[in-house]
N, C-alpha and C positions, 0 to 999 in steps of 0.2 A: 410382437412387441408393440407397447401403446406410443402412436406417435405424441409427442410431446409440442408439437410445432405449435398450439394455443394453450398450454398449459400453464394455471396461473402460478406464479412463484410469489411467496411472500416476500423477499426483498428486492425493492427498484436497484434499478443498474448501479452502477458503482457508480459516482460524477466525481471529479476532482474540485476539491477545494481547500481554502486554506489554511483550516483548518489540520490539512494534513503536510505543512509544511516546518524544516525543520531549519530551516538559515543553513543549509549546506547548499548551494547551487545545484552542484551534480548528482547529488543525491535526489534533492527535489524534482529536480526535470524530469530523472528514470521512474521516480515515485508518478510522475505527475503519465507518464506511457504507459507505466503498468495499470494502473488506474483508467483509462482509457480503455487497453485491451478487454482488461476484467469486465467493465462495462459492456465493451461489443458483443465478448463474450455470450453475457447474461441477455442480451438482445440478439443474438443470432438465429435464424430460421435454420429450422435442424437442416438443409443442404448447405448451409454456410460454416454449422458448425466446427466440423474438421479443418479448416482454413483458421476459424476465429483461435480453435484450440493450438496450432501449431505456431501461430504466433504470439500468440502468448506464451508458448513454452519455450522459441527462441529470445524472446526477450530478457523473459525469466533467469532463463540461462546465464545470459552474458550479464545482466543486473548485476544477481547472487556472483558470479565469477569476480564481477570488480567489486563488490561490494566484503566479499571475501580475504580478496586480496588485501583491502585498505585494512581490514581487522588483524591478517597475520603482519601486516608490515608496519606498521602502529603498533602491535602488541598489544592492542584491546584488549583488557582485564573480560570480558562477558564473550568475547569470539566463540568460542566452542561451542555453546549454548546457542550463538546466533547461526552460526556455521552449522547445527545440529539442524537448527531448522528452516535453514534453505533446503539441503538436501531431503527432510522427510518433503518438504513443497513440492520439489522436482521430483521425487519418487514417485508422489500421488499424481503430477500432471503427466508423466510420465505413463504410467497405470494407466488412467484413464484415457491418453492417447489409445493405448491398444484395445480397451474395450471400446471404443466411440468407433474404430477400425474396424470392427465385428458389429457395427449399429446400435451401438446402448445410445444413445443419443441423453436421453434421461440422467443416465451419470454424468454426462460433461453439464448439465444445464444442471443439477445439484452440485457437482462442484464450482460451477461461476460462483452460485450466490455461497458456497461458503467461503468461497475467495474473498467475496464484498465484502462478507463479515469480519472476514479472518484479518486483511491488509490493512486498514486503519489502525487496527490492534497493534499491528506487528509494528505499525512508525511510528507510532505514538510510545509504545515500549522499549521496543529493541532498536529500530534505527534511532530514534530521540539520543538516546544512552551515545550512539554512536557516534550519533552528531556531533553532541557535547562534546567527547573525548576527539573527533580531531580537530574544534574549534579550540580547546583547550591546549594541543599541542602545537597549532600555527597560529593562533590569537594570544594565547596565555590569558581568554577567556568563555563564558558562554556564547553560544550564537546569538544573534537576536530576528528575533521573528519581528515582523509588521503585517500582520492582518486584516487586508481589505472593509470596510463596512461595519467597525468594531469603534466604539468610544475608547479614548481615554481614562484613565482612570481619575486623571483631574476633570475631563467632562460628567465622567460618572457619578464623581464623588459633587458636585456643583450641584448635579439635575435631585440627588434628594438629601441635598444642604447639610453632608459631612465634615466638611470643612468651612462651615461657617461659623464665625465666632460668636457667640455670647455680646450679647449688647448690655 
């Protein structure tokens, strides 16, 4: 087996930012752990990895388990779909818990980074959708996000004079 312990990967660690926030608190925070692990993840020295891996997959776990629950007990119109794919998630961390068990080390560090890729995806699609809907049924609106280090859109529109009038 090729040890993988300096093996270069094309995506950097996963970092949280806020960019991947959705105006749900509780949402965000688990988003903001799992983002975290994923990272440690994709930076673990292959004797660390089986520790990085199983925390990640108890995390995952209980995430997807409330995360699950909030869409049967809301009645989410997309649940099944989302719910679909928690569990193929947890299958594959699952999967590759037992071959990392038998020394594939290589598999769990291909799986981080398609985690890194995959997770932004999945909250920006599927939890976003999720958000909305139970901001909608305890607000009777959209969330609203405020994003660190980001103008205005009246600063924006100022700095190249969209709303300036006509003299």
């Amino acid at each position: 087996m090729v040890s993988s312990q300096h093996a270069s990967h094309d995506l950097a660690p996963l970092v949280w930012s806020d960019s991947m926030l959705l105006g749900h608190v509780g949402i965000d925070e688990e988003h903001r752990v799992l983002a975290d692990l994923i990272g440690r993840m994709q930076s673990a020295r292959d004797e660390d990895m089986a520790l990085a891996l199983d925390e990640l997959v108890a995390h995952a776990t209980k995430h997807f388990s409330v995360e699950n629950a909030l869409m049967r007990d809301t009645a989410f119109p997309a649940r099944d779909c989302h719910i679909k794919e928690h569990e193929a998630v947890l299958s594959t961390l699952n999967g590759v818990t037992r071959r990392l068990a038998v020394g594939h080390v290589e598999i769990a560090r291909c799986l981080a980074d398609e985690l890194a890729a995959w997770f932004p995806a999945h909250i920006q699609h599927l939890d976003s959708a999720l958000s909305h809907w139970l901001c909608k049924l305890r607000y009777g609106a959209k969330p609203l996000v405020l994003r660190m280090g980001r103008t205005s859109t009246a600063e924006t529109a100022s700095q190249f004079n969209f709303m300036r009038r006509p003299t």
